[in-house]
N, C-alpha and C positions, 0 to 999 in steps of 0.2 A: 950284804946290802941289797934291796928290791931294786929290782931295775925297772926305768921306767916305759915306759909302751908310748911309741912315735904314736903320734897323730896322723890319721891316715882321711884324705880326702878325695873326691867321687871329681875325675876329671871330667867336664861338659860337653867334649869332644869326643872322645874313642872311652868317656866312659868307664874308666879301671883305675881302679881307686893305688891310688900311689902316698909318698912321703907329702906330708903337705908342705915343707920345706922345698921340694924337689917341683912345685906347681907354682902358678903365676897368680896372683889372686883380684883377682876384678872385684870393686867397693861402688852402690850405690848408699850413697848418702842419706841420709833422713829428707835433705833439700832438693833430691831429684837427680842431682850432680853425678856423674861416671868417674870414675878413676883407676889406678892402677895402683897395687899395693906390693910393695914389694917385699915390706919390711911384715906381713899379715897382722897387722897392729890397727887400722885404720879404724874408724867407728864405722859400723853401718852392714849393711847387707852384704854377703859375699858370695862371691863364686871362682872355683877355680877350673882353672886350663891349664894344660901343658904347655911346655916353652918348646912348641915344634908347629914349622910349619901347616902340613899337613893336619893336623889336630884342630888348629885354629880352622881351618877351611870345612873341616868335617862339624864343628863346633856351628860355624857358620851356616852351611845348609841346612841340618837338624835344626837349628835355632833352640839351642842349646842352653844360650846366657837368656833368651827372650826367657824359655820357661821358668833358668833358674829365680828371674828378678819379679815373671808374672807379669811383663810388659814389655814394650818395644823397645831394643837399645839400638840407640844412634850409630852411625858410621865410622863416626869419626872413632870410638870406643874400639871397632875393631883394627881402624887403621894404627891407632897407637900400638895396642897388640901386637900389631905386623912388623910396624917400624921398633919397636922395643927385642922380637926376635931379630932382627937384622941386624943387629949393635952386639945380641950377644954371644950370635953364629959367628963377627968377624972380630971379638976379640980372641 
């Protein structure tokens, strides 16, 4: 039986394309709207990052999601990010 070949995605931080299962995936919407996708199912534009602090920080001064989306992303966008690693570093 063929076996099938992971999906591999370009992290926006550091860059190095990993499991996309293994990455976080940031969704702009048709409406404008930011979100977080966890389930990589979402409609819309996507981008992925790593679930590691440092990554988001490096993501953030590069302005990493700005290029992937081709616009400005909002704050709060990244503080979800932030607060979403925090839950999963202290499970």
């Amino acid at each position: 039986m063929k076996q099938r070949k992971t999906p591999q995605r370009r992290c926006t931080g550091c860059m190095e394309m990993k499991n996309k299962k293994e990455l976080i995936r940031v969704v702009r919407s048709p409406d404008e709207q930011y979100s977080l996708d966890f389930a990589g199912k979402a409609a819309g534009r996507g981008a992925y990052i790593c679930p590691d602090a440092a990554c988001l920080e490096k993501a953030r001064k590069q302005r990493g999601l700005e290029r992937s989306f081709k616009q400005a992303v909002p704050q709060d966008v990244y503080d979800a990010l932030l607060e979403s690693l925090g839950e999963g570093s202290g499970a």
